[in-house]
C-alpha positions as CSV (number, residue, x, y, z in Angstrom):
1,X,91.9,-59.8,18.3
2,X,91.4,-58.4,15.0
3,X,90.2,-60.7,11.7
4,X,90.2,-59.7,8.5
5,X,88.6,-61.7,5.6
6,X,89.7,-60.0,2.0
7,X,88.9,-61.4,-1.6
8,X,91.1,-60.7,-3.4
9,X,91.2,-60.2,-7.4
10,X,94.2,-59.2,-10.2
11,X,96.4,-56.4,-10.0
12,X,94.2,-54.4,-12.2
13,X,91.1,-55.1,-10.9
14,X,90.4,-53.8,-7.5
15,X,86.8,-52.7,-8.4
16,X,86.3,-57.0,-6.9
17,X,88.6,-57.0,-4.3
18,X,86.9,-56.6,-0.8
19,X,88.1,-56.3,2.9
20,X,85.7,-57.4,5.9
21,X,87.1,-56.9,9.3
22,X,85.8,-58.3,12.4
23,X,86.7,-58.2,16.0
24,X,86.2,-61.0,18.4
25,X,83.5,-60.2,20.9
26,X,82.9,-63.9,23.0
27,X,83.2,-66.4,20.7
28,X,81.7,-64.4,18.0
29,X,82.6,-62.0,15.3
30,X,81.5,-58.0,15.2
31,X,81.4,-56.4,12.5
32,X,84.0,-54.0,12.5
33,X,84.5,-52.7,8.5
34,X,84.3,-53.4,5.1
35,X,86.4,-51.5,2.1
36,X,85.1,-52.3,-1.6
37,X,87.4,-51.4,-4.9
38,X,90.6,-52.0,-2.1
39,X,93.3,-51.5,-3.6
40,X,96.8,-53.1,-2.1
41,X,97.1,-49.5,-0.9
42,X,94.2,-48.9,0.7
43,X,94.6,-52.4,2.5
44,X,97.8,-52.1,3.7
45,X,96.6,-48.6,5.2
46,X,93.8,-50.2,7.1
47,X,95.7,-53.1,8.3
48,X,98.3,-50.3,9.3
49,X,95.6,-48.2,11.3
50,X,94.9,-51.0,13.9
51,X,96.4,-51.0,17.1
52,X,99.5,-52.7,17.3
53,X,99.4,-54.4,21.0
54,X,96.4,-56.7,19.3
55,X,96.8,-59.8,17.4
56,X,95.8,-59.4,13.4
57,X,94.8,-62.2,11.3
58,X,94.3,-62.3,7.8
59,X,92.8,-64.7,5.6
60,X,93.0,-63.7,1.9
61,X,91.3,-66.1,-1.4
62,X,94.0,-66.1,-3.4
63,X,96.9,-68.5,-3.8
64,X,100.1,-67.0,-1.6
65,X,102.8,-69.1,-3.5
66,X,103.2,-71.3,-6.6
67,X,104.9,-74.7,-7.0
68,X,108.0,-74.8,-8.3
69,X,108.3,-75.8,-12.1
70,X,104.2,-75.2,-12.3
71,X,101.3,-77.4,-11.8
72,X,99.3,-78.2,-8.4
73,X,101.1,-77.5,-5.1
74,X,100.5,-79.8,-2.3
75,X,98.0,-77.9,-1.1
76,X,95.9,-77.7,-4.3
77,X,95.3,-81.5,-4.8
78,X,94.2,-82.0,-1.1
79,X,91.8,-79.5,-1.0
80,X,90.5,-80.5,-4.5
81,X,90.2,-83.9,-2.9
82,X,88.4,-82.6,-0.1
83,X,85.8,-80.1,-2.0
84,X,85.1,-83.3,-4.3
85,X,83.8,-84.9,-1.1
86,X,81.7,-82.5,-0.3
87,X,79.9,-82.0,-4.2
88,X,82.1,-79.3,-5.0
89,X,83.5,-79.3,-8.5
90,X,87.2,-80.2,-9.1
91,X,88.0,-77.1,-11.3
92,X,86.6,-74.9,-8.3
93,X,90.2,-75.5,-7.2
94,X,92.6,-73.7,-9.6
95,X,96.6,-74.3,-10.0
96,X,98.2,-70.7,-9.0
97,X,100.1,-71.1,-12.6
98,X,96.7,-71.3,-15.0
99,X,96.6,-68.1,-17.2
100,X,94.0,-67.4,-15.8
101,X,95.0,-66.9,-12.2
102,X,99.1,-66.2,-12.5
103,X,97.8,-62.5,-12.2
104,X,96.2,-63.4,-8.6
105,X,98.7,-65.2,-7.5
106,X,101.0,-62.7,-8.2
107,X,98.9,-59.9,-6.3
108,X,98.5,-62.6,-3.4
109,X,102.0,-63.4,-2.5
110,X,103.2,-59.5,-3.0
111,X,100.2,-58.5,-0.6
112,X,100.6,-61.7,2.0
113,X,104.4,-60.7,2.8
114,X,103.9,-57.1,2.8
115,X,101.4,-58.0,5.7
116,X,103.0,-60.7,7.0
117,X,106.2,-58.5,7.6
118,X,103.5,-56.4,10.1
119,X,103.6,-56.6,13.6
120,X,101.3,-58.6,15.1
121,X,99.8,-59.9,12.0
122,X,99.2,-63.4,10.7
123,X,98.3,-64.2,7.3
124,X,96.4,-67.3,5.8
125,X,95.4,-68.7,2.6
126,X,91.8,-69.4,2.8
127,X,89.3,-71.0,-0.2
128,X,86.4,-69.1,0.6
129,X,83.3,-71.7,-1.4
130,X,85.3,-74.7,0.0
131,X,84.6,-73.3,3.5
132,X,80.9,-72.4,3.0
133,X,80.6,-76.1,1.8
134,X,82.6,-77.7,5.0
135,X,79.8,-75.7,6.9
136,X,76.6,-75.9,5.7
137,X,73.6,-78.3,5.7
138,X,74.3,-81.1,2.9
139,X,70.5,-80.3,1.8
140,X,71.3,-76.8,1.1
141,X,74.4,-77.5,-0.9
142,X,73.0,-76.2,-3.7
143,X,73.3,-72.7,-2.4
144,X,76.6,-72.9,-2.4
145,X,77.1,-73.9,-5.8
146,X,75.1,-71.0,-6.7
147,X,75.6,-67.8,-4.7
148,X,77.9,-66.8,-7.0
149,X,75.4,-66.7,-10.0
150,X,71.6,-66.0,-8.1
151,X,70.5,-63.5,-6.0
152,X,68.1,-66.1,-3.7
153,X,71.4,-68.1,-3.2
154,X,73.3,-64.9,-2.0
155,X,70.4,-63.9,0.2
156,X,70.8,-67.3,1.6
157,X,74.8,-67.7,2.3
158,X,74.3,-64.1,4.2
159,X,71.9,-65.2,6.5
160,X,73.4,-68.8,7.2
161,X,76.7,-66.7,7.7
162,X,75.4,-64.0,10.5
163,X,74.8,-66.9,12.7
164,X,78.7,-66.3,13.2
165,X,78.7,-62.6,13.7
166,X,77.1,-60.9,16.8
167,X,76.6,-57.5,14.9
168,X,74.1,-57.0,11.9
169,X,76.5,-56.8,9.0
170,X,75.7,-54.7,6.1
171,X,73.7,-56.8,3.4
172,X,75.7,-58.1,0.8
173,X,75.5,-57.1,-2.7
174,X,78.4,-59.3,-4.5
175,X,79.5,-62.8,-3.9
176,X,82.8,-61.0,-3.8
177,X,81.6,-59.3,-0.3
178,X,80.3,-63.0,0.7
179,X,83.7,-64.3,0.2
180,X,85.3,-61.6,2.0
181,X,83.3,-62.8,5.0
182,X,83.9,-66.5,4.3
183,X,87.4,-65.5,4.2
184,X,87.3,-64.0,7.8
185,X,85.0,-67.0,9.3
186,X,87.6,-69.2,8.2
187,X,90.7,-67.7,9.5
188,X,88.9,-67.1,13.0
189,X,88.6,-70.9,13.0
190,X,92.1,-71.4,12.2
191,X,93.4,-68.8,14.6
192,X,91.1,-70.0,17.6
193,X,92.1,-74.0,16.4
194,X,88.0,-74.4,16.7
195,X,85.8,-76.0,14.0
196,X,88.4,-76.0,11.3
197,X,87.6,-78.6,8.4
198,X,90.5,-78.8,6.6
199,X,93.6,-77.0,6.9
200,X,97.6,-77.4,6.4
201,X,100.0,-75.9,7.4
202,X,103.1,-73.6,5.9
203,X,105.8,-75.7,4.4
204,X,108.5,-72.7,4.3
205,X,110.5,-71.6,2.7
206,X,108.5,-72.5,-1.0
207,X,104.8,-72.6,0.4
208,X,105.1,-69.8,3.9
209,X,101.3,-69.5,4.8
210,X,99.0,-72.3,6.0
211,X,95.7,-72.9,3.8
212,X,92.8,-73.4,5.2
213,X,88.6,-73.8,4.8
């Protein structure tokens, strides 16, 4: 079984988007790649170059649909219910629609049926900082409210994180590369049905992928 974790950014800006993919070893994650600056090329490549007799899930941080008429989907008001409860702040959890993310979303649902329309894969929505919180310590909660922002904080997530992976992964340089990992953590969960925190799943044909944490 193949996992890959990607975080995903606009169209225009694949300098932040980052793939990290993983293969199940007993009941832990190795290391397997990672591709920075991926563009919807280069990951559709990659994704391609697997073998095709072994399962391939995907989690991706973006939104994968939109609600129709605008505002919140479903999805969007739980999981801002649930990061609230765990000291996240309600604007971590963004409507597909805002400005600034119509761009994202737009990438995300092009990218997640292109891949989905793979053999053997399986795509998810994942929230990358809404899964670090499900899963850390409540005293360190503050490193996830600031791994995005200071270098101690990042240092921090990565080690936390490589409890998960049996393989030394390459250190981290960019909360984009954390999330990328956070991304594949989470969609392991959900594909093995082990310690998920919060999921739901796809409501087709308006909302096709499951989100998860």
């Amino acid at each position: 079984m193949y996992i890959i974790g990607i975080d995903l950014s606009g169209p225009s800006n694949h300098q932040d988007t980052v793939l990290t993919s993983f293969i199940v070893d007993n009941h832990h994650l190795t290391f397997d790649n990672r591709i920075l600056g991926a563009s919807d090329e280069a990951i559709i490549s990659f994704v391609s170059s697997l073998p095709s007799d072994k399962p391939i899930f995907i989690g991706i941080d973006s939104p994968l649909s939109y609600q129709d008429g605008g505002g919140d989907r479903p999805y969007d008001r739980e999981l801002r219910r649930f990061a609230k409860g765990l000291g996240m702040k309600s604007g971590s959890i963004m409507t597909p629609t805002l400005t600034r993310m119509i761009y994202l979303t737009a990438r995300g649902i092009h990218l997640a049926h292109t891949l989905s329309s793979m053999e053997n894969v399986n795509v998810t929505e994942v929230h990358p900082g809404v899964a670090l919180a499900s899963r850390v310590p409540a005293d360190e909660m503050h490193h996830v409210l600031h791994y995005k922002k200071r270098d101690e904080s990042l240092d921090w997530v990565q080690d936390f994180l490589s409890t998960y992976i049996s393989r030394l992964l390459p250190p981290a340089h960019t909360s984009h590369e954390i999330d990328s990992i956070l991304a594949a953590i989470a969609c392991w969960h959900l594909a093995t049905e082990s310690n998920i925190p919060w999921c739901m799943g796809a409501k087709p044909p308006h909302h096709p992928f499951p989100i998860t944490v």
